[in-house]
DOTORFI-468006 format. One record per residue: residue in three letters; x, y negated, z of N, C-alpha, C in turn. Coordinates in nm, 4 decimals. Layout:
BEGIN
pt residuo:Ala n_c1:X n_c2:Y n_c3:Z ca_c1:X ca_c2:Y ca_c3:Z c_c1:X c_c2:Y c_c3:Z .
...
END
This chain:
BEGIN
pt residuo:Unk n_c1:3.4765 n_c2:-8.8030 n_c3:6.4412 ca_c1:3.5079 ca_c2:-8.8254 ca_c3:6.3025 c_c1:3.3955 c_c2:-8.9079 c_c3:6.2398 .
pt residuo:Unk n_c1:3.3929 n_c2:-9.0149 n_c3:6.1280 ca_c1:3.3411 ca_c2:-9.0975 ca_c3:6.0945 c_c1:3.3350 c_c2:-9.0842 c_c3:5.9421 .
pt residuo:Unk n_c1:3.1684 n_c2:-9.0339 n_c3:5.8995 ca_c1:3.1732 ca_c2:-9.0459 ca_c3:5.7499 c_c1:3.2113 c_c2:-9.1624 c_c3:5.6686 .
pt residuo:Unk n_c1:3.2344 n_c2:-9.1158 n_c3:5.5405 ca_c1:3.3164 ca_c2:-9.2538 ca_c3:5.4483 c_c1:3.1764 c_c2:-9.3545 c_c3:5.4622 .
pt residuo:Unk n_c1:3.1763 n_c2:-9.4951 n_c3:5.4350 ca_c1:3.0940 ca_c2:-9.5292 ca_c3:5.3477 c_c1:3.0003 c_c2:-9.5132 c_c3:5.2404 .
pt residuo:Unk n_c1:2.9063 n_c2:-9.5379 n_c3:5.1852 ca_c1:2.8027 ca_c2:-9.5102 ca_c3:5.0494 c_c1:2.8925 c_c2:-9.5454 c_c3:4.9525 .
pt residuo:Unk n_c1:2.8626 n_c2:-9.4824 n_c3:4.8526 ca_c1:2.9361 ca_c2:-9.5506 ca_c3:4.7056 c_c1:2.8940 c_c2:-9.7006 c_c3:4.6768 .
pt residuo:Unk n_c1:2.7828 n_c2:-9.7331 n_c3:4.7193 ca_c1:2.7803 ca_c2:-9.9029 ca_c3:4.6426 c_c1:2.7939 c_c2:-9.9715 c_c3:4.7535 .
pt residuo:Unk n_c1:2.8354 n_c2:-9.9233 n_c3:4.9188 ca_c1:2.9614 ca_c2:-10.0139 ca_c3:5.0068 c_c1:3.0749 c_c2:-10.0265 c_c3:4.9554 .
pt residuo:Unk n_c1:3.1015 n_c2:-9.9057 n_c3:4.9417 ca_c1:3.2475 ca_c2:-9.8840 ca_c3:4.9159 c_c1:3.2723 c_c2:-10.0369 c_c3:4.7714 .
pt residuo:Unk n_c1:3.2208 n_c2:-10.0065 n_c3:4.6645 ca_c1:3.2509 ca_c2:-10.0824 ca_c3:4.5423 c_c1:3.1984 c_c2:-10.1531 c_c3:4.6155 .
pt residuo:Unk n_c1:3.1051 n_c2:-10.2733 n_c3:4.6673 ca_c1:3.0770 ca_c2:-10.4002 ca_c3:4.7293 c_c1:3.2086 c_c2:-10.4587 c_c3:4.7886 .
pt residuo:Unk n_c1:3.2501 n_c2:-10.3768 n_c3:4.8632 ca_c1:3.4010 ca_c2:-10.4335 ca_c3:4.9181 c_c1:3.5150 c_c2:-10.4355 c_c3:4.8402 .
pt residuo:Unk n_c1:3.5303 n_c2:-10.3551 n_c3:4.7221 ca_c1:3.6348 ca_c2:-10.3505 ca_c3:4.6371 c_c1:3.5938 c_c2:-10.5140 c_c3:4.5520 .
pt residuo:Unk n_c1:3.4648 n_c2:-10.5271 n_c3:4.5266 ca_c1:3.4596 ca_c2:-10.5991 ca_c3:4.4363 c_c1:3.4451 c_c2:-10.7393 c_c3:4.5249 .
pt residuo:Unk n_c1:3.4504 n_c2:-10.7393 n_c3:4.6118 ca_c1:3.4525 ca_c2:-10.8715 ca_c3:4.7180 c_c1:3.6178 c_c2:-10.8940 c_c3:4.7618 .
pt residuo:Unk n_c1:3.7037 n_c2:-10.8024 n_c3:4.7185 ca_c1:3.8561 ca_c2:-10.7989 ca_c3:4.7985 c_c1:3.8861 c_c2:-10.8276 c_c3:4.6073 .
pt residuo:Unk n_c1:3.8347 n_c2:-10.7969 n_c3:4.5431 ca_c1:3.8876 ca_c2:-10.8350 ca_c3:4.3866 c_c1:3.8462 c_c2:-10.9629 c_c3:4.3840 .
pt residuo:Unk n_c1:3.7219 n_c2:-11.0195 n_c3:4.3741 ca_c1:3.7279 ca_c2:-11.1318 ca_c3:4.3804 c_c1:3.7998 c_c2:-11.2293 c_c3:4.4473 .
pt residuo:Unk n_c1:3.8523 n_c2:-11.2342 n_c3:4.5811 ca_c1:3.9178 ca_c2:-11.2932 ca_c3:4.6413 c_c1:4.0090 c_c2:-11.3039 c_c3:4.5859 .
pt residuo:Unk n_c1:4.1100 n_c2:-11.1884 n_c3:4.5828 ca_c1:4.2217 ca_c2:-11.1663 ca_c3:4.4966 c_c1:4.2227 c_c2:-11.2863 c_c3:4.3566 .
pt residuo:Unk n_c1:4.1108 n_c2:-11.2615 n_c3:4.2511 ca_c1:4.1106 ca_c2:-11.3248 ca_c3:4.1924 c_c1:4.0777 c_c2:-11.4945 c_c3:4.1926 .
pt residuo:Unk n_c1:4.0343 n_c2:-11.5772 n_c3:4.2688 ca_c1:4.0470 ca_c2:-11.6972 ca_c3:4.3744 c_c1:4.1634 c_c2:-11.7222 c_c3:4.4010 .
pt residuo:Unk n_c1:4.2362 n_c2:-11.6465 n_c3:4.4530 ca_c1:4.3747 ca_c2:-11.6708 ca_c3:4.5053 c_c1:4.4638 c_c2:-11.7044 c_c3:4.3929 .
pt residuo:Unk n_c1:4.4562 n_c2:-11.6183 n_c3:4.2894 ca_c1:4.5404 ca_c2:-11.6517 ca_c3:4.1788 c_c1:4.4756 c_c2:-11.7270 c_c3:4.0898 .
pt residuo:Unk n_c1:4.3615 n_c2:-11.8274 n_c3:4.0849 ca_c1:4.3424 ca_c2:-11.9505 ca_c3:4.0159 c_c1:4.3815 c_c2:-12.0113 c_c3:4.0929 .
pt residuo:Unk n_c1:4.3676 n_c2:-12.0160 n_c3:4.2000 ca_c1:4.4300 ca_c2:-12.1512 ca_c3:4.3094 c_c1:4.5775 c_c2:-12.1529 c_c3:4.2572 .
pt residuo:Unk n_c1:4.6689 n_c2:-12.0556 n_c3:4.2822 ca_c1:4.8072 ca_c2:-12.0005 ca_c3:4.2037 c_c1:4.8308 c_c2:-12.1019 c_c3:4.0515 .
pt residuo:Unk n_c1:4.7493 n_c2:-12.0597 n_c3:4.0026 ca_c1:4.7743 ca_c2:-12.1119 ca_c3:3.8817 c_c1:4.7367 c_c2:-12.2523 c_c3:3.8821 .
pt residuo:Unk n_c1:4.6582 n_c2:-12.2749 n_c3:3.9253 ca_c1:4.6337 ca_c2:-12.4720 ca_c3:3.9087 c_c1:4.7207 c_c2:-12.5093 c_c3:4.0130 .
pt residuo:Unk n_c1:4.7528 n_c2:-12.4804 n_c3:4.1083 ca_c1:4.8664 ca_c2:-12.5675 ca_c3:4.1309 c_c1:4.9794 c_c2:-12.5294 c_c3:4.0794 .
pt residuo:Unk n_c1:5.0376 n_c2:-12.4213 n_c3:3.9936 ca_c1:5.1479 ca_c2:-12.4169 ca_c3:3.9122 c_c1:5.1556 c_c2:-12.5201 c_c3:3.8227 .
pt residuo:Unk n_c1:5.0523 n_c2:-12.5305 n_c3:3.7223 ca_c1:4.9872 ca_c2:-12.6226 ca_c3:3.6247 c_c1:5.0157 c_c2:-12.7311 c_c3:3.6765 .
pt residuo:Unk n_c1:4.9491 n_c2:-12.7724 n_c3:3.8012 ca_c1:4.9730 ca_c2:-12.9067 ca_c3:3.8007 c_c1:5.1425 c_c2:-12.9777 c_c3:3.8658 .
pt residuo:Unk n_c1:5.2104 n_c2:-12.8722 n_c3:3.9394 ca_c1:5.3580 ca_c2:-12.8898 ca_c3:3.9427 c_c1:5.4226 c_c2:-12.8721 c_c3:3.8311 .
pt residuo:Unk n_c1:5.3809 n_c2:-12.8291 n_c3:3.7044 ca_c1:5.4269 ca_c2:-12.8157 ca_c3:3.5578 c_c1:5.4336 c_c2:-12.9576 c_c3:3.5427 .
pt residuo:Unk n_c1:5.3310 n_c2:-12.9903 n_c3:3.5480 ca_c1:5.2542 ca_c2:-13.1413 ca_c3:3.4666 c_c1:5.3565 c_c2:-13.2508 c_c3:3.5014 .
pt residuo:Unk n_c1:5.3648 n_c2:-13.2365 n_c3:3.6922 ca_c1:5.4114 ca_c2:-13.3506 ca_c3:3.7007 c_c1:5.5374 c_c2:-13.3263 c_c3:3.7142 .
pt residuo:Unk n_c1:5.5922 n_c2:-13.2134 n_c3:3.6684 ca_c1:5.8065 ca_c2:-13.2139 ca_c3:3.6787 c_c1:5.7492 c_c2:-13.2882 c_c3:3.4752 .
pt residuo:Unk n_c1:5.7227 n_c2:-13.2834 n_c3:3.4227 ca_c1:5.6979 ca_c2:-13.3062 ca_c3:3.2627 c_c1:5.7036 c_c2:-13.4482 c_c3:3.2749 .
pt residuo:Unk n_c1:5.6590 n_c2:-13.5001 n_c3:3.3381 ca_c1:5.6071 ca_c2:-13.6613 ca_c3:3.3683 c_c1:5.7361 c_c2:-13.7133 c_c3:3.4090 .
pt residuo:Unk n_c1:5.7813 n_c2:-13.6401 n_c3:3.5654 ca_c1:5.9111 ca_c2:-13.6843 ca_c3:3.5782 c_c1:6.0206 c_c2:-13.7529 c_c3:3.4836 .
pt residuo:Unk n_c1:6.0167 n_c2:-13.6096 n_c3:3.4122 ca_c1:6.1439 ca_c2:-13.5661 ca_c3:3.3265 c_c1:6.0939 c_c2:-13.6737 c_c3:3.2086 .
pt residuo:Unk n_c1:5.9686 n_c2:-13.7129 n_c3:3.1785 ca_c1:5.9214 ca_c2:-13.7937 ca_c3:3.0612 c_c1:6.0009 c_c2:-13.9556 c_c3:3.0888 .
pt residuo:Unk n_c1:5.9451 n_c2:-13.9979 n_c3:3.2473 ca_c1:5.9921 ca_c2:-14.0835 ca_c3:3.3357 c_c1:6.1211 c_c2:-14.1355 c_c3:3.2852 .
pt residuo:Unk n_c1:6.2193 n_c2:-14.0433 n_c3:3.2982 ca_c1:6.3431 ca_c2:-14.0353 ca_c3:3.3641 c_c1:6.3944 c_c2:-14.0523 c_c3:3.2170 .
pt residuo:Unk n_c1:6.4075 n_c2:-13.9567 n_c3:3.0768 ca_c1:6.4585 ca_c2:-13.9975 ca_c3:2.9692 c_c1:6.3717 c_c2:-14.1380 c_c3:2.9671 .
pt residuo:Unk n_c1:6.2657 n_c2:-14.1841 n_c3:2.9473 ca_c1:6.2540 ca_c2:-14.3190 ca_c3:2.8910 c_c1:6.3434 c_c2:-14.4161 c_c3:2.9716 .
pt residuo:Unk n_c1:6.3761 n_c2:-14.3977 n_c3:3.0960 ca_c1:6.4879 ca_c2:-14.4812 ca_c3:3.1830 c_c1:6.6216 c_c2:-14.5067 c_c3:3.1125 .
pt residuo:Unk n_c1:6.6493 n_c2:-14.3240 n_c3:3.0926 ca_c1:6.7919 ca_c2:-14.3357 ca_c3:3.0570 c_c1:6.7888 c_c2:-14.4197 c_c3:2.8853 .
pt residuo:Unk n_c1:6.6634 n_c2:-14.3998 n_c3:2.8448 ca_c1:6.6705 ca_c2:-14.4617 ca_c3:2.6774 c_c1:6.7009 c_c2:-14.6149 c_c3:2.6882 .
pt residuo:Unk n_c1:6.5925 n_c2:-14.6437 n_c3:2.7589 ca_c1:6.5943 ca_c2:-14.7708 ca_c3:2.8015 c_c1:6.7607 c_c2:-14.8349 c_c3:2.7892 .
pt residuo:Unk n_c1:6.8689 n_c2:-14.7803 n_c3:2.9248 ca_c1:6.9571 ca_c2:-14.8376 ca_c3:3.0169 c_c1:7.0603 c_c2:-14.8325 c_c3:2.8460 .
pt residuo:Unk n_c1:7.0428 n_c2:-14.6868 n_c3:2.7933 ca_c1:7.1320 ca_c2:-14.7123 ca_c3:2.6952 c_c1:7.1029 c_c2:-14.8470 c_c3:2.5774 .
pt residuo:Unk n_c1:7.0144 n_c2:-14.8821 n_c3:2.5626 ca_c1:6.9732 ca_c2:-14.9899 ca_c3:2.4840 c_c1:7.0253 c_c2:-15.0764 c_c3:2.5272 .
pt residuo:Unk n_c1:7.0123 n_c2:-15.1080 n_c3:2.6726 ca_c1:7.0655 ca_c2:-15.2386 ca_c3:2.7085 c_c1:7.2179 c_c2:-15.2216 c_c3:2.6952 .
pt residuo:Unk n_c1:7.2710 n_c2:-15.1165 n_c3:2.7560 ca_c1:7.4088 ca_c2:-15.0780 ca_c3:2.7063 c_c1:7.4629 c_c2:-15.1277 c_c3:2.5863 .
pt residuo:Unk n_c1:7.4191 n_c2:-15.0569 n_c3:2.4963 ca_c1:7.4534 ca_c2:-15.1302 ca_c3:2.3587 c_c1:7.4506 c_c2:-15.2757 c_c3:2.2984 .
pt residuo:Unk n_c1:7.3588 n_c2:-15.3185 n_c3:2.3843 ca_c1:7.3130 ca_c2:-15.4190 ca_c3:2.3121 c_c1:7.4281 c_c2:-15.5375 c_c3:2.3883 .
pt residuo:Unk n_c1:7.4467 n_c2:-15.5041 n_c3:2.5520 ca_c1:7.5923 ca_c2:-15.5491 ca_c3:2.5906 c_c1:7.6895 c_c2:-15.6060 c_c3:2.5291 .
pt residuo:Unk n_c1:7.7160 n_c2:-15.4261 n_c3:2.4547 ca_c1:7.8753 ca_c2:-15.4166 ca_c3:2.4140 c_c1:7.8642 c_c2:-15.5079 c_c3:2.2769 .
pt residuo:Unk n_c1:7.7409 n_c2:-15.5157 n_c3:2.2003 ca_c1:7.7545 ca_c2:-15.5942 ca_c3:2.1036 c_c1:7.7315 c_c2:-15.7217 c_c3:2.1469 .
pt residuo:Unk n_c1:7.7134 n_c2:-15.7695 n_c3:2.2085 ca_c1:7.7035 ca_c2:-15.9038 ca_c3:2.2479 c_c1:7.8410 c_c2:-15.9330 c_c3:2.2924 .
pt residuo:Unk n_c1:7.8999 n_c2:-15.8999 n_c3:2.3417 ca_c1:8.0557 ca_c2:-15.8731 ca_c3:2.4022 c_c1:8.1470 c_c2:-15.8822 c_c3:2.2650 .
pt residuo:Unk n_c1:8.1796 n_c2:-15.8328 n_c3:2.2241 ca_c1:8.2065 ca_c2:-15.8080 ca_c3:2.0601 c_c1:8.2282 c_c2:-15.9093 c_c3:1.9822 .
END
């Protein structure tokens, strides 16, 4: 049979498995953040396209007209 650990092992490893823990979930979060950023950009992208195509659209049909 094998005594526990000391009390300030024991918390050394809690607080070394927390930290990690906590590492893991900034890594988590900045790359959430930055897959936020760039679906935003996309989507920013993509309406100025469609604004764009409709302009020319219009500007078509009035020329047509």
């Amino acid at each position: 049979m094998f005594a526990p650990d000391e009390g300030s092992k024991t918390r050394r490893k809690i607080r070394r498995t927390a930290e990690g823990w906590s590492h893991d979930a900034l890594d988590t979060l900045d790359s959430s953040k930055r897959k936020v950023v760039e679906a935003a950009q996309k989507l920013k992208d993509t309406a100025y396209k469609a604004k764009q195509e409709a302009k020319e659209a219009i500007q078509e049909a009035t020329e047509k007209a």
